[in-house]
C-alpha positions in Angstrom: 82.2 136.3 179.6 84.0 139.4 179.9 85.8 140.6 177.0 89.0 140.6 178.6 89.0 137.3 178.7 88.4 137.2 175.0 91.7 138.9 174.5 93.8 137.1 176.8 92.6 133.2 175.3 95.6 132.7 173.3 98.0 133.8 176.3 95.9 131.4 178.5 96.5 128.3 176.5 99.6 128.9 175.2 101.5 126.4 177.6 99.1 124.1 176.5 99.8 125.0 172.9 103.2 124.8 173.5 103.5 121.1 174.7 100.8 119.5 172.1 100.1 120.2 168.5 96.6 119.7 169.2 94.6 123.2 168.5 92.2 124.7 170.9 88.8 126.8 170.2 86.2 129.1 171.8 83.2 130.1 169.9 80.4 132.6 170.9 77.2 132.2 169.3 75.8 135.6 170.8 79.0 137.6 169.2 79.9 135.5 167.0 83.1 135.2 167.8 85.5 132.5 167.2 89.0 132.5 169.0 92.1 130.0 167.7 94.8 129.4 169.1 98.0 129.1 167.4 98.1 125.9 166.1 95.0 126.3 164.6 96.0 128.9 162.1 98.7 126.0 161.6 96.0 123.9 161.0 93.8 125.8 158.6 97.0 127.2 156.8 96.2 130.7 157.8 97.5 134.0 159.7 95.4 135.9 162.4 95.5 138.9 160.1 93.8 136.6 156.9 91.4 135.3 159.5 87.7 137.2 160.2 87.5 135.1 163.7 83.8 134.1 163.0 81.9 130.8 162.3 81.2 131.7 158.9 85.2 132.3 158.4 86.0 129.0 159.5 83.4 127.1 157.1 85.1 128.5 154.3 88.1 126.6 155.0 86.1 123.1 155.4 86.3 121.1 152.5 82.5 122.3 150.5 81.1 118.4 151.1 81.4 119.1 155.4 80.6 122.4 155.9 76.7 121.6 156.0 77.9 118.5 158.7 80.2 121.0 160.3 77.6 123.9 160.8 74.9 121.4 161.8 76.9 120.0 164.1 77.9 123.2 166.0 74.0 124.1 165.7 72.4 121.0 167.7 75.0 121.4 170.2 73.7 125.3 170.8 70.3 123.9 170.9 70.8 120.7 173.1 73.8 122.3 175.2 75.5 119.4 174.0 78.1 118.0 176.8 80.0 116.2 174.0 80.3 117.0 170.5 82.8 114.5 168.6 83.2 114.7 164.4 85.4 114.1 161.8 85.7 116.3 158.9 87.9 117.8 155.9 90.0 120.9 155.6 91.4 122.6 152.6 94.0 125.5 151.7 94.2 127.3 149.3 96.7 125.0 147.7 93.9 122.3 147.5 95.7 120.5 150.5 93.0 118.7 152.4 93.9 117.7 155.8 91.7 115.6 157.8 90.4 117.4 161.4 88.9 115.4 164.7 86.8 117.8 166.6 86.1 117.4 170.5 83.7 120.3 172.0 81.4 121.0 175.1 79.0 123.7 175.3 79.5 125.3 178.6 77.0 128.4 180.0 77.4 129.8 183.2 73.5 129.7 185.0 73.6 133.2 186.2 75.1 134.6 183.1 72.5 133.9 179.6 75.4 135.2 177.2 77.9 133.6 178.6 77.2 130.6 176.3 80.4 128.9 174.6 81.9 126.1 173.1 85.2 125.0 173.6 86.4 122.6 171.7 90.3 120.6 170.1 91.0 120.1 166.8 93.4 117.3 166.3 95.0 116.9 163.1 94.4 113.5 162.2 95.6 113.3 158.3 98.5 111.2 159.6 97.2 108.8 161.8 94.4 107.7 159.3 97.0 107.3 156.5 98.8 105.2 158.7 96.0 103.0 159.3 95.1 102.7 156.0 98.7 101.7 155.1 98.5 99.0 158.0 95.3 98.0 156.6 96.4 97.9 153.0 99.6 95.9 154.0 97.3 93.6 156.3 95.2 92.7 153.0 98.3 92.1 150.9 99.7 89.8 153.3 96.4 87.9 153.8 95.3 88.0 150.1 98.3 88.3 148.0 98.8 85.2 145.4 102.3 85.1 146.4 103.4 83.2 149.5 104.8 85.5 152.5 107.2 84.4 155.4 108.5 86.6 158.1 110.9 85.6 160.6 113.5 87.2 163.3 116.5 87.5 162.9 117.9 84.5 163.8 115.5 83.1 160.8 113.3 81.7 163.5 109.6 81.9 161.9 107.1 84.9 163.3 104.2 84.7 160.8 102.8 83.1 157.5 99.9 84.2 155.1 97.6 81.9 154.2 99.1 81.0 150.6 102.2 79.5 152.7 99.9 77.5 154.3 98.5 76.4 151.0 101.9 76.2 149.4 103.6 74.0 151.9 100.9 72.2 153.3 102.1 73.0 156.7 99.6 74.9 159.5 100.6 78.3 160.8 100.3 76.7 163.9 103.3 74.2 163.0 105.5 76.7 161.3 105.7 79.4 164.4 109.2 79.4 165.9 110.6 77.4 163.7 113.3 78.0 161.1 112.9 77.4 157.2 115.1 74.9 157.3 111.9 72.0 157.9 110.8 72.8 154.6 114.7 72.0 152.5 114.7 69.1 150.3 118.2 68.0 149.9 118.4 69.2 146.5 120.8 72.0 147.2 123.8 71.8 148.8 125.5 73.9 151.5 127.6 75.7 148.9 124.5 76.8 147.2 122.8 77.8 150.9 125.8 79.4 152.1 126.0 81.5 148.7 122.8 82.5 149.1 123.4 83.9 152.5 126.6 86.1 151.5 124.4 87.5 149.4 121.6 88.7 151.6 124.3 90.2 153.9 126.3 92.3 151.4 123.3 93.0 148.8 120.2 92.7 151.3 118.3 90.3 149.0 118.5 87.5 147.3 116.8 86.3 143.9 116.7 83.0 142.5 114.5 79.6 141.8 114.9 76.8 144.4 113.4 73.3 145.2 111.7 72.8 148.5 109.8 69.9 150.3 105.9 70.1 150.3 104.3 68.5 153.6 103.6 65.6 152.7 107.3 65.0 151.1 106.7 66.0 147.6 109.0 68.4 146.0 107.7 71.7 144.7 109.4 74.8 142.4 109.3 78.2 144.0 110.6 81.7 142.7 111.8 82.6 146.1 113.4 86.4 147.0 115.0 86.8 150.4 115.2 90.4 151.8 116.7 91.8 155.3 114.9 94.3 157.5 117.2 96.8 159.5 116.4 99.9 161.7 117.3 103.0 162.1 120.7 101.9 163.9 121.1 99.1 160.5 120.6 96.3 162.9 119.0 93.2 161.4 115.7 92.8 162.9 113.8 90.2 160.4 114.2 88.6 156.9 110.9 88.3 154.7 110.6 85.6 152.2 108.3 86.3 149.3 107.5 83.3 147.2 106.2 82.0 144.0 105.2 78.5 143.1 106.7 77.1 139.7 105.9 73.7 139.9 103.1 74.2 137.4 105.5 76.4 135.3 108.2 73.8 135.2 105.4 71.0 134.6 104.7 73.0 131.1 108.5 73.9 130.6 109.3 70.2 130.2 106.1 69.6 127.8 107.1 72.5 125.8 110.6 71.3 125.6 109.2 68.4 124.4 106.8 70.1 122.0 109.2 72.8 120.9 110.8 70.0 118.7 108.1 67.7 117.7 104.9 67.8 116.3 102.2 66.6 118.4 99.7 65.0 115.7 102.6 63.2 113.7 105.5 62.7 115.7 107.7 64.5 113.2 110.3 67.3 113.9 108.9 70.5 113.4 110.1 73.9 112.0 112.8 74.5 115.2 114.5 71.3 114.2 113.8 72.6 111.0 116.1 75.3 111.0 119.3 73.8 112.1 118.9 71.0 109.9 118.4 73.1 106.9 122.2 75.5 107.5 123.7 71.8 108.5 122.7 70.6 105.1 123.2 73.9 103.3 126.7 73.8 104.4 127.2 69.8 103.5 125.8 70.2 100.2 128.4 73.1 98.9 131.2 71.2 100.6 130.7 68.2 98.3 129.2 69.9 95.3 125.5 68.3 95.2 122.2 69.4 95.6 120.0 69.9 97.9 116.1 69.8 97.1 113.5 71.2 99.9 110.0 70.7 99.3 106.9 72.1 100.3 104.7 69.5 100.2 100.6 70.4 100.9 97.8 67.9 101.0 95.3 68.9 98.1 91.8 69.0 99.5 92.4 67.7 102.6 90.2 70.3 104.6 87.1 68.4 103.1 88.5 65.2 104.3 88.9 66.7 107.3 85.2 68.2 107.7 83.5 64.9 106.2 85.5 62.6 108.8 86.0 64.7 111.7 89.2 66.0 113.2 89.7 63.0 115.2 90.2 60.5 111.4 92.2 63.9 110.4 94.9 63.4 112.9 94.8 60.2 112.1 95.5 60.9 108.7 98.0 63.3 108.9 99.7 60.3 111.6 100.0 57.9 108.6 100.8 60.8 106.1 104.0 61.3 108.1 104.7 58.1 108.3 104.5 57.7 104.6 106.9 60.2 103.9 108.9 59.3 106.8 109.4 55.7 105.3 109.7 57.2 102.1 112.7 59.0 102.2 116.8 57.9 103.1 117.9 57.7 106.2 120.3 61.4 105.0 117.1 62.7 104.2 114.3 65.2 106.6 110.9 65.3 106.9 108.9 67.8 109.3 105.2 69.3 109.6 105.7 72.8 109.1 101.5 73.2 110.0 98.2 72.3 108.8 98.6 70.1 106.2 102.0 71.0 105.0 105.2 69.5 105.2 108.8 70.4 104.1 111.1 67.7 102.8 114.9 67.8 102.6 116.4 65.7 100.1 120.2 66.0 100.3 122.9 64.2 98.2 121.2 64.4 95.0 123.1 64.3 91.5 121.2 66.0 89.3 118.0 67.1 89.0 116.8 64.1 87.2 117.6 62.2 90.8 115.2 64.7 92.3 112.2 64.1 90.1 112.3 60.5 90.5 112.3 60.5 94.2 109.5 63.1 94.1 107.8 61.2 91.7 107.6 58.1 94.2 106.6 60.5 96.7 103.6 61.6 94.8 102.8 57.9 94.3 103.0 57.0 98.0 100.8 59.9 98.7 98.3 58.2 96.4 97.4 54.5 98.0 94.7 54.3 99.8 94.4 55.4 103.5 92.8 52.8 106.0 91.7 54.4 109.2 89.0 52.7 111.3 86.3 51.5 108.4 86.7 54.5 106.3 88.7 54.0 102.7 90.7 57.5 102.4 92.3 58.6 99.4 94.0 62.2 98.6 96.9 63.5 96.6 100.0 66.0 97.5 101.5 69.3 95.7 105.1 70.1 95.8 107.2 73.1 95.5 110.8 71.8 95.2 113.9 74.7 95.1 117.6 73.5 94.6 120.2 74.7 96.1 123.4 76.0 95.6 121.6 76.3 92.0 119.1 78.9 94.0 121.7 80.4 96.1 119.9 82.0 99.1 119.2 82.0 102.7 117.4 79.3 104.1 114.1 81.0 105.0 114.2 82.6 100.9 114.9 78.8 100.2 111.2 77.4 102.2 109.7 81.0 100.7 110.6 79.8 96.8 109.3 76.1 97.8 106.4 77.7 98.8 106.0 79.7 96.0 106.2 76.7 93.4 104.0 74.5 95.4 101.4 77.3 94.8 102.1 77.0 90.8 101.7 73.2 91.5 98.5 73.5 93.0 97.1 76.1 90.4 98.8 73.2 87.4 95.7 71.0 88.8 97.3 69.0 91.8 99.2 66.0 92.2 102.0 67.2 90.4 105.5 69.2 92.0 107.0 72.1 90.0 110.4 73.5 90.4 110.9 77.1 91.5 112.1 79.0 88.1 114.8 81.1 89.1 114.7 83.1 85.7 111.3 83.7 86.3 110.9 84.8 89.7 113.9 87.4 88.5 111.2 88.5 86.0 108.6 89.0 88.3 110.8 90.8 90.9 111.8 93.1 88.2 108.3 93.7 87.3 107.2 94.6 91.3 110.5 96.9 91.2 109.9 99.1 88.0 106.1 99.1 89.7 107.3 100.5 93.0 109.6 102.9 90.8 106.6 104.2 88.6 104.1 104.6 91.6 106.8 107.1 92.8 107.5 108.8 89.5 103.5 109.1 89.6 103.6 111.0 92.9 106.8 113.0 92.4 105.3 114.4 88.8 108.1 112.9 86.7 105.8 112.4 83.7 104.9 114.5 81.2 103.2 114.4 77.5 104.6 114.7 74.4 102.6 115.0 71.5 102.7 114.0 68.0 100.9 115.9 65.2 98.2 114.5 62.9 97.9 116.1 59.9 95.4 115.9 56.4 98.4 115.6 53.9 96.3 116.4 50.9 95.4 120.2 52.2 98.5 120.5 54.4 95.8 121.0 57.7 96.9 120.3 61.5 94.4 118.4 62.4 95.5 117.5 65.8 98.3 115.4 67.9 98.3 112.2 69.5 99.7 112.3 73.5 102.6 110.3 74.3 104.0 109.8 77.8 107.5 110.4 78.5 109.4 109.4 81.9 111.7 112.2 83.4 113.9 109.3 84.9 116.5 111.1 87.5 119.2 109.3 86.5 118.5 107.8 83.4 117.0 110.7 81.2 114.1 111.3 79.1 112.4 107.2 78.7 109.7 106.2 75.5 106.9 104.3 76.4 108.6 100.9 75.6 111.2 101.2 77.8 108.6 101.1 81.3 104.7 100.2 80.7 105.2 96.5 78.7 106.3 95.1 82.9 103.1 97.0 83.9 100.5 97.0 81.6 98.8 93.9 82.8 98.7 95.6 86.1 96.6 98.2 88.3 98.9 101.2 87.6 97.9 100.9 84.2 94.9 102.2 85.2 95.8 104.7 87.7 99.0 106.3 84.5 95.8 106.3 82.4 93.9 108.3 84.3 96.7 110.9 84.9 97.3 111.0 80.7 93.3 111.5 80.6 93.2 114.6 83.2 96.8 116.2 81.9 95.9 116.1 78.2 92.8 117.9 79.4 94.6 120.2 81.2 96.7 121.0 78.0 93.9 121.3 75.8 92.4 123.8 78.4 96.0 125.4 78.0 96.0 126.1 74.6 92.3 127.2 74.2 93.0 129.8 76.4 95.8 131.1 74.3 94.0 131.0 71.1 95.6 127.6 69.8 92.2 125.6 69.3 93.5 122.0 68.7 92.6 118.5 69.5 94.1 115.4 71.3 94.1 111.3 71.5 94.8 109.4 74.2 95.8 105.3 74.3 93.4 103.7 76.6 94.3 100.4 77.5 92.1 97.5 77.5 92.2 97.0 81.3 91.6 101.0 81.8 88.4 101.1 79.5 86.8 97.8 80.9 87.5 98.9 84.1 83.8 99.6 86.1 83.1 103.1 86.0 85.3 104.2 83.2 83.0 106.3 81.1 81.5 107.9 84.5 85.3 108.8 84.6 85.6 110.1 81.7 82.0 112.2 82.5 83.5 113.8 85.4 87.0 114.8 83.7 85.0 116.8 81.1 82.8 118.4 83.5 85.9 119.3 85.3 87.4 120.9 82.4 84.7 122.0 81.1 86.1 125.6 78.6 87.0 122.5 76.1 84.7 120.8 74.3 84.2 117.2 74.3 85.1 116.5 70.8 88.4 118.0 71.0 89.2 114.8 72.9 89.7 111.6 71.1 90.1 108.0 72.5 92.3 105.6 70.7 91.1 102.1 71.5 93.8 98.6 70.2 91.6 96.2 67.9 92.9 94.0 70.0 91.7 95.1 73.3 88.0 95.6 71.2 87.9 92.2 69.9 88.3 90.6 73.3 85.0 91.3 74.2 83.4 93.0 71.5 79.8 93.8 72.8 81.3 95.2 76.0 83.8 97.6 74.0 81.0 98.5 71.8 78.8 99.1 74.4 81.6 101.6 76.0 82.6 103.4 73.3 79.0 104.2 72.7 78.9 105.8 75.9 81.7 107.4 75.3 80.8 108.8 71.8 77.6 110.0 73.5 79.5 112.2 75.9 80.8 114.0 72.0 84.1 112.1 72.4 85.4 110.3 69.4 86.9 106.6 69.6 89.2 105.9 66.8 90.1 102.0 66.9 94.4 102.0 66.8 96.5 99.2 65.3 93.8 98.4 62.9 94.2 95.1 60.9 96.4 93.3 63.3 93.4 91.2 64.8 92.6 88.5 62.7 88.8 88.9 62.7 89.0 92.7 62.1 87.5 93.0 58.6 84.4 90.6 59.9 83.6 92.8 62.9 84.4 95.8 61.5 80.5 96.5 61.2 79.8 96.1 64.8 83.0 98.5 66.1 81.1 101.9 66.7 84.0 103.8 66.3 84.5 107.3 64.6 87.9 106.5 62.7 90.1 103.4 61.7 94.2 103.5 62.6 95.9 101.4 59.8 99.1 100.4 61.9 102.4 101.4 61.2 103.6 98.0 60.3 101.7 98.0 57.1 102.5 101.6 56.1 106.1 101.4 56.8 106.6 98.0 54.9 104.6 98.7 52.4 106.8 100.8 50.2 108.9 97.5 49.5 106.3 94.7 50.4 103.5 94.1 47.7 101.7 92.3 50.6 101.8 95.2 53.4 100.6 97.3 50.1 97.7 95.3 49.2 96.8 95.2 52.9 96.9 99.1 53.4 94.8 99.5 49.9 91.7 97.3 50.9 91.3 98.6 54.7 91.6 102.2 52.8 88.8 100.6 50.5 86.8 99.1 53.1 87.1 102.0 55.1 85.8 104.2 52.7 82.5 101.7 52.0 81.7 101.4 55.3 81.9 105.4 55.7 84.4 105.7 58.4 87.5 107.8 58.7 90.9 106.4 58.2 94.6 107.5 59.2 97.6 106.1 58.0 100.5 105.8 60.9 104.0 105.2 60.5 104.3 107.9 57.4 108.3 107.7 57.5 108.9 109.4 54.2 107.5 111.8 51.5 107.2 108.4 49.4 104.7 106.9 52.2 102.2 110.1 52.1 102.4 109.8 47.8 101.3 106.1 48.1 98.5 107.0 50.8 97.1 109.8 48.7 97.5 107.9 45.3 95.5 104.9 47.3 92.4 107.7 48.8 93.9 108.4 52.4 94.2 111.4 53.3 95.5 111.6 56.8 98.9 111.0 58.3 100.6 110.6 61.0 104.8 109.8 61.4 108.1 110.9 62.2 107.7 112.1 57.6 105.4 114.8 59.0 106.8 115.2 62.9 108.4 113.7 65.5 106.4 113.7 68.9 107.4 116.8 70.9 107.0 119.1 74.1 103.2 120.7 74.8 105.4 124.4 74.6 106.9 123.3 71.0 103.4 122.1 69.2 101.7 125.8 68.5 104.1 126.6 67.2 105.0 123.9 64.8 101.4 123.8 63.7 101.0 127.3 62.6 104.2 126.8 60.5 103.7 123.3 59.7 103.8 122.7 54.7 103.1 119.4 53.7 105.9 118.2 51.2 105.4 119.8 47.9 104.6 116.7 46.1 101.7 116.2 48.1 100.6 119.1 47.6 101.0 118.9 43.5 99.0 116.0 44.0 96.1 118.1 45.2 96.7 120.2 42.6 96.3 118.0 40.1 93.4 116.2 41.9 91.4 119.9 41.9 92.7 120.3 37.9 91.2 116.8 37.3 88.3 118.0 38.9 87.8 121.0 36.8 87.9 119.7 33.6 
């Protein structure tokens, strides 16, 4: 083809152009050359001057997974001189738009000319169309396959079309339903006002929303969730209504048995916990208008799951059947009984005097629960536990009221069964005090708000520092500086015993590596509680503590042990403070001679030095007995070769009466009161023993000499 004709394709076909949106196509294999039209470069998203005009050009706009079917395509048809070349395929800009192409070609060659061999070919932009179908399609499934039922009809309501869960819903044929109005299927429930209200609706809101009854078929009635909405067009003419619809026949069916189950237990018959409720603030209110009480129980089966497993479930209904009716018959006609679950039930026993009144109908109770059980041939017998509250006496809200029932129908059960107990106000007071001065000391943990103070120890004979005892302190942010005694008694039989004594442990490590780097070369003891030292993995603890700090040495940590703690399991102490006393630390036992049997075991306590308690030192200045005490452990102590300190030195009189009876050592607010880490130094390097003490050396070292 001559190359003017090249140059004048787009003027060619641009009527054609101009009347379709269809682009048009010549391609040269011999040159190479590929000539669009307009509407192509519409098509591909591109200008003349961004295009090459060549096959290779054009690939790189087809979407990557075409171009092989595009460029085979176009290949075939050169070969076979292809009359008709027909293909679908992918396009996509450089904004990742894809668009989706039909391609019609011909290869056309004229005989006389070889090179004059071309395809022309359409692209027809497609993207549209398909989506379209696809749309029809999907809408064509929902219709056919949606769960809900679909109804279509003109606008004067009469029906066009019905999926086949209509059918299945109304029991009606498409076939029947064509042409006629939804007015076959009404079943007389409604009236007009309720059709005609429906209707004003649709017209000023377009839709309607709302349950209705309708006639099945074959004349029963069935429940639908039924939404009306108007079509219009463009010109808001009505041109159809679509009814979508959902069946709630089966949804009312379980409405009305869980109306009737909501209230009442399905084993026994009895009201359950939503009667429960109501009852309870009806007979709250009753009782404080005419000043009695009002007892609710929680009463629990004892060992009725074994009952249960030896019998089967089926004699377990049973059981619990005739266990309600017990209690049931049991009670006044003021009084209520429901199954709260399980095998637990709450009583409400209004009207009652006293509490005297209360026991002896709970007492019956417990007796009822006791006679035998006949269910089929098996002879059943069991027992209950009660938890009984009284109110106003226990003045809360009802749900507090069931949790303190509960509570004491635990201590009931853990009393040995078949017995009630009576929620103790003044103790569950106790105990919530306990959980809140625990929630306040795990915070003061985390927020650093203890610290150590430290008490000296001293050898009263030579006047020597011989060390300090640590003693925590509580930084309380509003109530000051707090002793021991005024936090740990509400937790020491708890976990953060454990976790404080660990802290003490590390800081009075810390301090010790404190003052060895400054020179002061000292040595502390730290309280262990009974819980913290039995606690599994103590001493490997303690192991890593000293590794951690390891610039001290282990001996300039002592452990002070209670004689009661050792003595509650003495070959499991002894066995600790072993290990402990192999890792260099001492163990001095504290509070020595307040256990009983602490002279006896004395032999078998591995421990480096004796703590004669304060009690005895204080009182013995004025008590003969306290005296006599403090003399034989000083005695014993010495036989048995072990070191002994005195505490409780109050006065210059207490540290003449140690010395005079052979103990040295001291420890009291006569010789210091505990005090800050930064005050100790100090105090140590300055520290003089009273000067009768020290004439007492003195005339010890004279009696010596001569």
């Amino acid at each position: 083809m001559a190359i003017t004709n090249l140059n004048n394709f787009a003027d060619r076909f641009e009527p054609f152009q101009a009347a379709t949106s269809i682009g048009t196509w010549e391609f040269w294999p011999h040159t190479n050359h590929l000539a669009w039209d307009q509407q192509n470069y519409l098509l591909h998203n591109t200008t003349p001057q961004d295009f090459d005009n060549t096959l290779e050009a054009w690939l790189q706009y087809i979407h990557a997974d075409d171009r092989k079917l595009v460029s085979n395509t176009i290949d075939q048809a050169i070969a076979n001189l292809l009359s008709h070349i027909d293909i679908q395929f992918r396009v996509q800009n450089q904004d990742h738009v894809i668009r989706i192409i039909e391609l019609h070609a011909m290869v056309l060659q004229d005989v006389d000319a070889p090179n004059s061999l071309r395809i022309t070919g359409i692209n027809i932009d497609i993207t549209k169309r398909l989506h379209a179908e696809e749309n029809l399609q999907l809408a064509i499934n929902i219709f056919q396959h949606t769960n809900d039922s679909i109804i279509i009809t003109d606008e004067k309501q009469r029906i066009l079309d019905v999926n086949p869960k209509f059918v299945e819903l109304t029991g009606y044929k498409k076939s029947e339903v064509i042409g006629q109005t939804p007015r076959i299927f009404r079943s007389h429930i409604h009236n007009k006002a309720f059709y005609a209200n429906m209707w004003h609706i649709i017209e000023q809101q377009g839709y309607w929303r709302g349950e209705i009854w309708n006639r099945h078929r074959n004349g029963g009635l069935y429940a639908e969730l039924l939404t009306i909405s108007k079509v219009q067009n463009l010109n808001s003419k009505i041109t159809n209504y679509i009814g979508l619809l959902s069946d709630l026949t089966v949804i009312k069916q379980q409405q009305w048995e869980l109306d009737r189950i909501s209230y009442y237990d399905s084993i026994t018959q009895l009201p359950n916990r939503v009667v429960l409720a109501p009852r309870m603030q009806q007979a709250m209110a009753y009782t404080k208008q005419v000043d009695q009480l009002l007892a609710v129980c929680c009463l629990d089966l004892d060992n009725f799951k074994p009952i249960n497993d030896k019998y089967g479930h089926d004699i377990g209904d049973k059981l619990l059947f005739q266990v309600g009716e017990r209690l049931r018959n049991c009670l006044s006609s003021d009084d209520s009984v429901s199954r709260s679950g399980g095998d637990e039930f709450v009583l409400l026993l209004e009207g009652l005097k006293d509490i005297h009144s209360c026991e002896g109908m709970l007492a019956r109770v417990l007796h009822r629960m006791r006679m035998k059980y006949v269910i089929a041939d098996y002879e059943i017998t069991l027992s209950a536990s009660i938890g009984v509250t009284l109110f106003p006496a226990d003045d809360v809200e009802a749900d507090v009221l069931l949790r303190h029932a509960d509570q004491a129908m635990y201590q009931a059960k853990e009393a040995g069964r078949n017995c009630y107990k009576i929620f103790d106000l003044a103790q569950d007071r106790e105990t919530q005090a306990c959980q809140e001065i625990f929630i306040q000391l795990e915070s003061a943990l985390k927020k650093r708000e203890f610290l150590l103070y430290y008490q000296p120890k001293v050898d009263m004979r030579h006047g020597l520092v011989l060390g300090s005892e640590a003693l925590i302190r509580w930084k309380h942010p509003q109530r000051g500086l707090l002793s021991p005694g005024a936090f740990l008694p509400k937790v020491e039989r708890t976990s953060f015993i454990i976790h404080l004594g660990d802290w003490v442990l590390e800081e009075a490590l810390r301090q010790l590596t404190v003052w060895d780097a400054a020179g002061f070369i000292t040595k502390i003891s730290v309280n262990i509680s009974g819980q913290h030292l039995q606690q599994k993995g103590f001493v490997q603890h303690l192991q890593k503590l000293l590794s951690k700090y390891s610039k001290i040495m282990p001996s300039q940590l002592e452990l002070e042990v209670l004689e009661t703690t050792a003595l509650d399991d003495l070959d499991h102490a002894s066995d600790i403070i072993n290990k402990c006393r192999s890792l260099g630390v001492s163990v001095a036992i504290d509070d020595f001679g307040t256990g009983y049997s602490s002279l006896i075991y004395l032999k078998r306590l591995p421990a480096d030095i004796l703590k004669i308690d304060q009690s005895f030192v204080r009182g013995m200045v004025r008590d003969s007995e306290d005296r006599a005490i403090v003399d034989g452990i000083i005695g014993l102590s010495h036989a048995m070769h072990r070191n002994i300190i005195a505490e409780g030195v109050e006065t210059e009189e207490h540290g003449i009466m140690l010395l005079n009876m052979g103990c040295d050592l001291g420890q009291g607010y006569g010789i210091a009161r505990p005090m800050p880490a930064t005050e100790f130094p100090e105090w140590a390097n300055t520290y003089k023993p009273f000067p009768s003490w020290f004439q007492l050396n003195q005339c010890d070292l004279e009696h010596q000499a001569t």
